[in-house]
C-alpha positions, 0 to 999 in steps of 0.5 A: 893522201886520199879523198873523193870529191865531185867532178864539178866542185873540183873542175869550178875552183881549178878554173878559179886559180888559172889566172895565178898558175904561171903560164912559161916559167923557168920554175917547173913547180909554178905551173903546178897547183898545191893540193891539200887534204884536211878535214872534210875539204880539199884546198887548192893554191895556184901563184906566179909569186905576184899573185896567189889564189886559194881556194876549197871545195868540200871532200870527204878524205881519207887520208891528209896530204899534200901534192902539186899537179900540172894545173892545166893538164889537171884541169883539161883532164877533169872537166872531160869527166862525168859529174860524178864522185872522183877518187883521188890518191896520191902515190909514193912517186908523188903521182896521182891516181884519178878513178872517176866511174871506168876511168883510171888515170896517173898524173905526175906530180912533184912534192909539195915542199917545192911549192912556194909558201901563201903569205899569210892573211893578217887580221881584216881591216875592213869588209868592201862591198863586192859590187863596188869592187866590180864596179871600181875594176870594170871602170878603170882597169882598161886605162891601165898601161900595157908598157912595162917601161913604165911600171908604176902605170901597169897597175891601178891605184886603190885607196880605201878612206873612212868615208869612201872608195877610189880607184885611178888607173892611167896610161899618160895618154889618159886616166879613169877615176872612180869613187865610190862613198861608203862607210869603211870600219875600221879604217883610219885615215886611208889605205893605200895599194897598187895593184897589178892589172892581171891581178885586177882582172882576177879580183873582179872575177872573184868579187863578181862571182861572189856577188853573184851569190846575193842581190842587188843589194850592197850587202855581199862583203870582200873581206880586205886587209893589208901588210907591208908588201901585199894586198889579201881579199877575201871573196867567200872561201876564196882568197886572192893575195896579191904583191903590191907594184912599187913606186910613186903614183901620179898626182891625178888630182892635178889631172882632174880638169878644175873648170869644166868648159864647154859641155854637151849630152848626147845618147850613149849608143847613137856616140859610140855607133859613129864613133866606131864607124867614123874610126874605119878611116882613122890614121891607123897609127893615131886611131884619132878622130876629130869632134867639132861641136858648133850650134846644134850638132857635133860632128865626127870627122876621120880623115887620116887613112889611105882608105878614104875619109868619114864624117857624121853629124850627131844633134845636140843641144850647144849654142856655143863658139865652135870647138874642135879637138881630135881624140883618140877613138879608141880611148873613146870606146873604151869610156862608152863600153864601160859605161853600158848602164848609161843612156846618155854621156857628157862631153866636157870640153875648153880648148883644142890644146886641153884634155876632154873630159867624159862623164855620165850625166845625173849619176849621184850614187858615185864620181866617175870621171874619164879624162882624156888628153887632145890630138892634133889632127 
């Protein structure tokens, strides 16, 4: 195997697979990235067996082959060289030989035999706007569970419809849903996947890449497709291959509040402020702050710490009885920080024993809804 490819094309798609090398594994070859010589292209596959991402980046090649290289090592290595041409070649030993203008390394590698085989990417179901996918991701992925106990919630519900988008991710304590209308050929009734939460974040790095690469415009596609045992999109000449979770989701229509109640607006960044400064004196445990909405204002109250107590007053328009129910402010934040296009945000609330609910007011182009469940405080 030999070929010669720039630094900096080499450098982008090795940054690219990082997310999918495992990083402490008892199989050595997992940290290693499966490197492919063919015509005019050099392909590179990273996987932890939960998620695969191949990509390629162009290279004139002399001879075809394959190896694995220590990803990292590999990556740390290449980004310290000039951007210039790398030549690259692979020994009997299955090491590697880097010459980039006065510098010559050896790497060690292992064959690629070793390396565990990509599932092969079934025919396209149908094609997902990259900016819908992103959007999705960014505003539900952080309400996705952290304890693998429980493995159902440690992922975020995909389903694609003929006529629209939804993604839901929750933790029990609270649930972000998204749905997006969209016209999707070549789908009939609605498919449904459970993704992992690291391979989330790896979907939206490489459907925002690609975005990156048009307008504003709904027109940059992820090419999309399904089989029994993984999800496979497509962004560009990258692919992302990832396992679906097993098990049954919850029933988060059942969550969505059907009444709304009470209801307030108020500007986004003047909420979140006090928010963040009212939960300086939040237990510490509950990280709860306390929302009593009376006429004309809602009050923010923290009182749970040894540190002292906080309580601000933010103006609003409510001519209701009065209400109070503690949330969790980190769960809060959470909710405005994903929402940064929006000005203001709406505050749904009926009673101290009901979950809030928290929306963006006046947004049409799609239904985001962030329900949230009460504290006693």
């Amino acid at each position: 195997m030999e070929l010669t490819l720039k630094t900096s094309d080499l450098v982008e798609e090795l940054s690219v697979g990082q997310g999918a090398v495992e990083k402490k594994t008892t199989i050595p070859v997992l940290s290693n990235v499966l490197i492919e010589a063919r015509a005019g292209e050099v392909v590179l596959t990273a996987t932890d067996l939960e998620i695969s991402i191949q990509s390629s980046c162009p290279a004139a090649v002399k001879e075809n082959g394959s190896t694995t290289l220590p990803s990292r090592r590999l990556l740390d290595y290449v980004r310290l060289l000039p951007d210039m041409e790398l030549a690259f070649r692979v020994l009997e030993n299955q090491s590697a030989s880097l010459t980039c203008g006065r510098s010559r390394t050896r790497i060690a590698g292992m064959s690629a035999e070793n390396y565990p085989e990509l599932p092969e990417m079934p025919a396209v179901l149908t094609h997902i706007p990259a900016k819908v996918l992103t959007n999705a991701i960014s505003k539900t992925s952080f309400a996705v569970a952290d304890e693998e106990s429980r493995y159902t919630l440690t992922g975020a519900l995909l389903i694609i419809r003929e006529d629209s988008l939804v993604m839901v991710a929750t933790d029990g304590h609270r649930m972000a849903y998204f749905e997006k209308p969209h016209k999707f050929d070549g789908i009939s009734g609605e498919v449904k996947g459970l993704i992992p939460k690291k391979a989330l974040a790896e979907l939206s790095m490489l459907a925002e890449k690609l975005a990156a690469q048009g307008d504003e415009s709904l027109t940059i596609m992820v090419d999309f497709a399904s089989d029994e045992n993984h999800l496979f999109f497509r962004c560009g000449k990258r692919l992302l291959v990832m396992r679906k979770l097993t098990g049954q989701f919850p029933d988060y229509e059942r969550v969505l509040p059907r009444e709304a109640g009470m209801s307030i607006e108020i500007g986004r960044e003047e909420f979140m402020a006090a928010v963040r400064r009212v939960a300086q004196f939040a237990d510490e445990r509950s990280r709860a702050v306390r929302l009593e909405l009376e006429e004309g204002q809602l009050k923010l109250i923290a009182s749970g710490s040894d540190a002292g107590e906080s309580e601000e007053s933010l103006p609003t328009v409510y001519s209701g009885d009065r209400v109070q129910v503690g949330f969790n402010s980190v769960y809060m934040l959470d909710f405005l920080g994903a929402v940064s296009e929006a000005r203001n945000v709406e505050i749904q609330f009926k009673d101290e024993e009901s979950a809030g609910q928290f929306r963006i007011p006046g947004e049409d182009s799609y239904d985001y809804r962030y329900v949230v469940m009460p504290m006693r405080v």
